[in-house]
C-alpha positions in Angstrom: 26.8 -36.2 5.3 23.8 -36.2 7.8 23.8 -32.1 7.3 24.1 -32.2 3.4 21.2 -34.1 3.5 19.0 -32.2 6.3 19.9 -29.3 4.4 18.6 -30.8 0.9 15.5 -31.8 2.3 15.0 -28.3 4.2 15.6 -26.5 1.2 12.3 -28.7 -0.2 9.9 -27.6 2.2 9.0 -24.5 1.3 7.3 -25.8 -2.1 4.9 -28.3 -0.4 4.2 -25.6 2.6 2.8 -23.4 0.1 0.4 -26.3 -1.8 -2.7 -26.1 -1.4 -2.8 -22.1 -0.2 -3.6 -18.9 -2.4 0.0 -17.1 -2.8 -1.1 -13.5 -2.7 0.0 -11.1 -5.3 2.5 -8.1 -4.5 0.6 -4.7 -3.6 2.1 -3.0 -6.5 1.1 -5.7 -9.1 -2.6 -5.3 -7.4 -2.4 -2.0 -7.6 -1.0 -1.9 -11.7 -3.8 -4.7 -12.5 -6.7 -2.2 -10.2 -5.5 1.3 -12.3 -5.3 -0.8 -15.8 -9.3 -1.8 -15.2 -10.1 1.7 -13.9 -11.1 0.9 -10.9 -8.7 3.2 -9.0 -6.7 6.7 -9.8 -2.7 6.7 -11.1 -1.0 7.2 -7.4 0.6 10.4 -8.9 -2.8 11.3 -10.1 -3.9 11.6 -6.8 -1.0 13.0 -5.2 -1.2 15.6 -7.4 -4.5 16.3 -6.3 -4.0 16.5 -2.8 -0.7 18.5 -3.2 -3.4 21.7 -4.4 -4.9 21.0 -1.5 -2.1 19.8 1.4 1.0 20.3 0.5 3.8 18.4 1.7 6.3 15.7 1.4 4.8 12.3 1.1 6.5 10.1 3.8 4.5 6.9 2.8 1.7 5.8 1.0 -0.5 2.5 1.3 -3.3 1.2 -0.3 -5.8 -1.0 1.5 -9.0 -2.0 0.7 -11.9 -1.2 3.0 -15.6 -3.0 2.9 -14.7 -3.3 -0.9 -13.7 0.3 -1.2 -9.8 1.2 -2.2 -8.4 3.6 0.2 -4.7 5.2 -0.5 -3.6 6.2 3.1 -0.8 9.1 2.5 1.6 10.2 5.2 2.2 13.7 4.6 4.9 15.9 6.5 4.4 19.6 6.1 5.6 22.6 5.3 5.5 23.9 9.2 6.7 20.0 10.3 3.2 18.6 11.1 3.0 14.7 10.1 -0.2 14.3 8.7 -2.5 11.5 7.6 -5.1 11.6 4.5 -7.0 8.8 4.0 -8.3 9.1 -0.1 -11.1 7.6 -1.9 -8.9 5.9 -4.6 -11.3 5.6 -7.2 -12.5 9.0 -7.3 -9.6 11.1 -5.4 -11.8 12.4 -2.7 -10.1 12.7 0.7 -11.8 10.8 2.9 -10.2 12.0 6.6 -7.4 13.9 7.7 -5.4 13.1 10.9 -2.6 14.9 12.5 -0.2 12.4 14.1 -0.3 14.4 17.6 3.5 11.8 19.3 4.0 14.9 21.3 
């Protein structure tokens, strides 16, 4: 009976850990809500874009914000098996900086 009720009571905590603090919103809704106001560029807009320019499989893709600037940071593998990574300007599409990931 003792358990039952720790268990009850544990299952309650989460609610009234969370009061009081800002529940952050899920990348992808940020992102929906940033390319419906036009602030940033459709991701396949800019992939598109880079693929003219680098092309390769996309590996992973994030998108951070940097001193109030949207960056989409690609992971690009190669055609010749480099792993690359292209930092964008996600408003405008402009790549920003290109690494090669050198793990050898």
């Amino acid at each position: 009976m003792r358990l039952l009720a720790l268990l009850v009571l544990l299952s309650l905590l989460p609610p009234f850990l969370a009061a009081g603090q800002d529940i952050a919103e899920p990348d992808f809704e940020q992102a929906r809500e940033a390319v419906e106001r036009g602030r940033i560029l459709p991701l396949a807009e800019v992939l598109a874009r880079l693929h003219e320019s680098q092309p390769g499989r996309v590996i992973e893709v994030d998108l951070d914000e940097e001193d109030g600037m949207m960056i989409y940071e690609v992971e690009l593998a190669t055609p010749d098996g480099r792993l690359i990574e292209v930092e964008i300007d996600a408003a405008s599409g402009r790549i920003l900086a290109l690494d090669e990931d050198d793990e050898d």
